[in-house]
C-alpha positions in Angstrom: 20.5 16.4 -10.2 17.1 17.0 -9.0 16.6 20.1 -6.8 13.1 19.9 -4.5 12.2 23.4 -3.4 9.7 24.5 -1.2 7.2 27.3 -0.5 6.7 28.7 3.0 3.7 30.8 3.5 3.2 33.0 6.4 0.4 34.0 8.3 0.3 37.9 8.9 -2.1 37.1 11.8 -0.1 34.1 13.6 3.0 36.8 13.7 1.1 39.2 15.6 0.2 37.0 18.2 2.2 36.2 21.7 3.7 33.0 21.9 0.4 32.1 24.6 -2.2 33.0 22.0 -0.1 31.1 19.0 -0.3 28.0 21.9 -3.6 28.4 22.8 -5.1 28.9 18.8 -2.3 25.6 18.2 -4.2 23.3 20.9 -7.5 24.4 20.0 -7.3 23.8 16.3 -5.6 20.6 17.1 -2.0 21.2 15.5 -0.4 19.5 18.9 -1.7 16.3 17.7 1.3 16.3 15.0 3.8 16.4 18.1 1.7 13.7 19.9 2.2 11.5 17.0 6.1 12.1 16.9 6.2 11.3 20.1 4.3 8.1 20.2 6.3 6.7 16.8 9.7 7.7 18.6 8.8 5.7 22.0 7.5 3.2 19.9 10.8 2.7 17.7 12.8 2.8 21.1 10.5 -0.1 22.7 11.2 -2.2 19.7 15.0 -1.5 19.2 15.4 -2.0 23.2 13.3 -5.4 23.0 15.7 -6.6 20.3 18.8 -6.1 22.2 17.3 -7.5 25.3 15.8 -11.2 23.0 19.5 -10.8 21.8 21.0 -10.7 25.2 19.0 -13.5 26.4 19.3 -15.8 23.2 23.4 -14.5 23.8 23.1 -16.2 27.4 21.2 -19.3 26.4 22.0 -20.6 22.9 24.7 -18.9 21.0 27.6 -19.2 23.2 26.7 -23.2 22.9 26.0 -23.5 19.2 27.5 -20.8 17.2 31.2 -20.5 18.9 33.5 -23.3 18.8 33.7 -25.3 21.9 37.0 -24.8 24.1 35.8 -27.1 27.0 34.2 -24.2 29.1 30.5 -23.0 28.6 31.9 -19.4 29.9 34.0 -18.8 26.8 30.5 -19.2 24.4 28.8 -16.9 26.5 31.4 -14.2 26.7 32.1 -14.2 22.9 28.5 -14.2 22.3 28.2 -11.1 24.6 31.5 -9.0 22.7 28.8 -10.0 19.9 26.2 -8.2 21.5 28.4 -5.0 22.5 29.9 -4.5 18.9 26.2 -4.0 18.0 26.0 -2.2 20.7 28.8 0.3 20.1 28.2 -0.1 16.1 25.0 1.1 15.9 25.0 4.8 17.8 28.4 5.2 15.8 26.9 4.3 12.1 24.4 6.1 13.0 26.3 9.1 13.5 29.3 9.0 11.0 26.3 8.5 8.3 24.7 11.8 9.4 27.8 13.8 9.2 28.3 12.3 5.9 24.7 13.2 4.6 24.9 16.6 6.2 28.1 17.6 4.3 27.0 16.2 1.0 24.0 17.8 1.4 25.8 21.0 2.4 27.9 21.0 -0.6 26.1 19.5 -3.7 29.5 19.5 -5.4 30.3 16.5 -3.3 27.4 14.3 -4.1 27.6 11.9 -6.6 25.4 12.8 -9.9 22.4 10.9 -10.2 
C-alpha cells in the first residue's frame, strides 16, 4: 500500500495578519489567479457536459426514435423511447457520481477496506 504524505508549512507572518491584509497581499502577489483558473475549467466542463445532453436531445428528437427503436407504426413511440434514453442518463449520471464518492470517501476513510495494491 503506498501512503503519500504531505508537508504543510506555515507562514508566521500570514497568521498575523487580518483576513483584509491576507486578501489584499493574496491579490497583489497574484494567488487569486489559482481560483480564476478553477473557475474558468469548471464553467468550461459544465458548457461541454450541457452541449452534450442538448446534441443528445436533438439527435433523440430527429434520428434515434426512427432508426434505433423498432417501428410500432407511430413516429411518437421512437421519440419517447429515445427521450426515457436521454433521462436514464440524465438521472444516472448525478447518481454515479455520487454513490462513487461515498464509496471513495469511506475506503479512503478506512484503509482496511481498500483492496491491497
Amino acid at each position: 500500500m503506498l501512503w503519500i504524505t504531505t508537508r504543510v508549512s506555515v507562514d508566521t507572518k500570514e497568521m498575523d495578519m487580518s483576513v483584509g491584509q491576507r486578501s489584499a497581499a493574496g491579490a497583489a502577489t497574484g494567488k487569486g489567479a489559482g481560483l480564476k483558473k478553477i473557475v474558468a475549467a469548471s464553467m468550461v466542463g459544465t458548457v461541454v457536459e450541457w452541449y452534450e445532453f442538448f446534441l443528445y436531445a436533438t439527435a433523440a428528437t430527429l434520428v434515434f426514435g426512427k432508426y434505433f427503436f423498432p417501428p410500432t407504426g407511430n413516429d411518437l413511440d421512437g421519440i419517447i423511447q429515445a427521450f426515457l434514453t436521454y433521462a436514464v442518463g440524465f438521472v444516472a449520471r448525478p447518481w454515479a457520481a455520487s454513490s462513487s464518492a461515498r464509496s471513495a470517501t469511506s475506503s479512503a476513510a478506512n484503509p482496511r477496506c481498500s483492496s491491497p495494491s
